[in-house]
C-alpha positions in Angstrom: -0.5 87.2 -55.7 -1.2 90.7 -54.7 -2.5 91.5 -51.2 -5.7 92.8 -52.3 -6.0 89.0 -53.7 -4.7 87.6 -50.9 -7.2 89.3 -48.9 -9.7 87.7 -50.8 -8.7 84.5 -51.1 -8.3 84.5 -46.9 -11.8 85.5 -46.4 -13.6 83.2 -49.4 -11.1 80.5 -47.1 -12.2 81.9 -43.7 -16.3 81.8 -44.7 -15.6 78.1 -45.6 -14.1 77.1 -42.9 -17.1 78.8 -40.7 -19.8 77.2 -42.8 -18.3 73.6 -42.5 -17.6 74.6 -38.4 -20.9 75.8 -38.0 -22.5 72.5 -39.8 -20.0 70.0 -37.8 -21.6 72.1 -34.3 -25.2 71.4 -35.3 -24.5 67.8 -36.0 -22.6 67.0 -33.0 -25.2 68.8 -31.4 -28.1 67.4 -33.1 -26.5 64.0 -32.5 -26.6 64.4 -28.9 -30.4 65.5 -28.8 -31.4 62.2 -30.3 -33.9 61.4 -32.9 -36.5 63.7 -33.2 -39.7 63.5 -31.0 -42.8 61.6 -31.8 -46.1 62.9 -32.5 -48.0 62.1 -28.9 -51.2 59.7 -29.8 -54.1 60.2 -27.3 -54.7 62.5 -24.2 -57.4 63.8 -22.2 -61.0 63.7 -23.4 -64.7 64.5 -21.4 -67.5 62.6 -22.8 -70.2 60.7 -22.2 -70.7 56.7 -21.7 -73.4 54.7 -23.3 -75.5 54.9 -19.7 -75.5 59.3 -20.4 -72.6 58.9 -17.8 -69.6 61.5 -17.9 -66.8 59.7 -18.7 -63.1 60.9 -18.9 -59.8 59.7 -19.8 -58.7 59.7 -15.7 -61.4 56.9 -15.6 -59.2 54.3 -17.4 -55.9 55.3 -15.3 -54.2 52.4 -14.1 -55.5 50.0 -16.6 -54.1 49.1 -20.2 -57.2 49.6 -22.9 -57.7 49.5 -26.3 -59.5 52.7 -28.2 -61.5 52.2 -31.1 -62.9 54.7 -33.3 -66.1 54.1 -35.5 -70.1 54.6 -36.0 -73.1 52.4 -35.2 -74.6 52.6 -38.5 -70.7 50.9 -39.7 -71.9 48.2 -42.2 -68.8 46.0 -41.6 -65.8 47.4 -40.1 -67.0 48.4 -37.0 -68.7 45.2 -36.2 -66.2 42.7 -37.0 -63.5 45.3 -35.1 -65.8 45.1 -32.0 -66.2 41.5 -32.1 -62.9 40.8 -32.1 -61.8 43.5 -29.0 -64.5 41.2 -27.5 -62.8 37.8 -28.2 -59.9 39.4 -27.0 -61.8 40.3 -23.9 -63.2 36.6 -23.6 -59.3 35.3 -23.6 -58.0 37.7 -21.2 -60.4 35.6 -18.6 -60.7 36.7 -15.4 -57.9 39.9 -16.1 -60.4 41.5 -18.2 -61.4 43.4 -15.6 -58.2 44.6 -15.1 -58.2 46.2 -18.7 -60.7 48.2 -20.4 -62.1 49.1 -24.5 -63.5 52.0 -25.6 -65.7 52.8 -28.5 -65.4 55.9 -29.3 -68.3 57.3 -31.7 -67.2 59.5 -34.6 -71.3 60.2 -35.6 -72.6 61.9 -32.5 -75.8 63.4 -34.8 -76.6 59.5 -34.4 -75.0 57.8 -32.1 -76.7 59.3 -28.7 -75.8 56.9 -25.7 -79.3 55.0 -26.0 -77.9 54.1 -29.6 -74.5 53.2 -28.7 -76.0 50.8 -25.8 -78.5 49.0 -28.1 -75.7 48.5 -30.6 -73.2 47.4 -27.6 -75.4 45.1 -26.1 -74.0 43.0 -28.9 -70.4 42.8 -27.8 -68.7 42.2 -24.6 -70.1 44.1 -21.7 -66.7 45.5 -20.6 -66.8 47.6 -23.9 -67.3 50.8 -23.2 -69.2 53.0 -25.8 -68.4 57.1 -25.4 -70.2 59.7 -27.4 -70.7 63.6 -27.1 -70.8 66.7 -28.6 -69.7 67.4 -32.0 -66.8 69.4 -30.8 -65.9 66.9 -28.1 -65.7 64.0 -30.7 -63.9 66.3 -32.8 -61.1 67.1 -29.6 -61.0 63.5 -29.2 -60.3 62.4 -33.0 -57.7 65.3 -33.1 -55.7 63.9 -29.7 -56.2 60.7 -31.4 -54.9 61.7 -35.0 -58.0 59.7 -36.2 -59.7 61.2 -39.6 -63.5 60.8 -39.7 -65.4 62.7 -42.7 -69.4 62.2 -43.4 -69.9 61.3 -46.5 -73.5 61.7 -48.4 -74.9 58.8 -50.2 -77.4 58.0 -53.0 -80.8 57.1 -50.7 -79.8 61.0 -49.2 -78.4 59.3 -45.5 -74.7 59.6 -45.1 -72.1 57.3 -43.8 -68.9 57.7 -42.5 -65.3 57.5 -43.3 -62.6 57.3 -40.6 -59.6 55.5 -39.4 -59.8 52.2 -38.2 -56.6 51.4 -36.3 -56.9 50.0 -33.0 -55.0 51.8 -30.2 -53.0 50.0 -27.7 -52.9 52.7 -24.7 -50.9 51.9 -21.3 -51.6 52.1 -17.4 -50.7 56.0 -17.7 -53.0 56.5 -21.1 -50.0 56.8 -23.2 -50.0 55.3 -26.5 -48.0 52.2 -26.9 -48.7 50.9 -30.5 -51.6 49.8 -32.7 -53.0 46.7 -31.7 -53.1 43.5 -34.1 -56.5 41.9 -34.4 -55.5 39.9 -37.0 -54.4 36.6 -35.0 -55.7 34.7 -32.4 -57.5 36.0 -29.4 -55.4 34.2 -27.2 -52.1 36.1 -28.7 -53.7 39.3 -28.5 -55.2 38.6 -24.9 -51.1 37.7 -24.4 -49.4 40.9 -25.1 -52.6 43.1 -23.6 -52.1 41.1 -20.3 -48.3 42.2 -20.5 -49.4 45.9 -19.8 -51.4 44.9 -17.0 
């Protein structure tokens, strides 16, 4: 082999050798970061409670609650969603108090906090209905990573899509998990009480 291919050969050899170096670094490295950080669900919010109160996220501190997102004019959804944070409520008994729900409106052209009272005065007291401004709710549905879009229909009204999960948010207003409606009050009331 002649040294000008010799030379060659060395470096082609000493690039690989760097490449697979420089890729065994990042994973070692990378290992020791751990997995890759989670997208943070929630945070703070200013808006206003069904009695034209200011209400912020500080106000639920120290107390596990459930968020929901949706619209008094809901046909289903909404409702049924509601009715069941409230049987959860029921169950938790007398450590209701200790917890907290939120509906969170994602129609504030409609839902003014005369509307969201009427349509609460359905449901368990301790839910808490929130509206605001349009850029407010929008804030909030961000923080949340809810999607909500109005959607025109036939009669020339509109309704609205959105996300219907259930947040499950702790003492500190971090989120824990979506919360399962889908069983019995009494299991649901269970694992809210465990945050208490």
């Amino acid at each position: 082999m002649t040294p000008k291919a010799t030379r060659i050969v060395l470096v082609i050899a000493a690039f690989i050798v760097g490449v697979a170096l420089f890729f065994a670094a990042s994973l070692l490295i990378g290992g020791r970061a751990g997995p890759p950080p989670v997208a943070a669900i929630g945070g703070p919010f200013t808006l206003v409670d069904q009695d034209g109160n200011t209400f912020t996220d500080a106000q639920m501190k120290g107390k596990p609650y459930l968020v929901f997102f949706g619209f008094t004019h809901c046909p289903d959804v909404c409702p049924t969603t509601l009715f069941e944070v409230s049987e959860v409520m029921r169950a938790l008994g007398d450590d209701a108090n200790r917890a907290g729900a939120l509906f969170i409106s994602v129609d504030p052209e409609r839902d003014t906090p005369a509307a969201l009272k009427d349509y609460l005065s359905s449901f368990d007291q301790r839910v808490r209905g929130l509206t605001g401004d349009p850029a407010a709710i929008e804030a909030t549905e961000k923080a949340y990573r809810v999607y909500a879009k109005k959607v025109p229909t036939q009669d020339g009204d509109y309704t609205m899509d959105h996300t219907a999960i259930v947040y499950l948010m702790d003492k500190d207003g971090r989120f824990v998990r979506p919360f399962d409606l889908k069983r019995k009050p009494e299991d649901a009331a269970a694992e809210l009480r465990r945050y208490l």
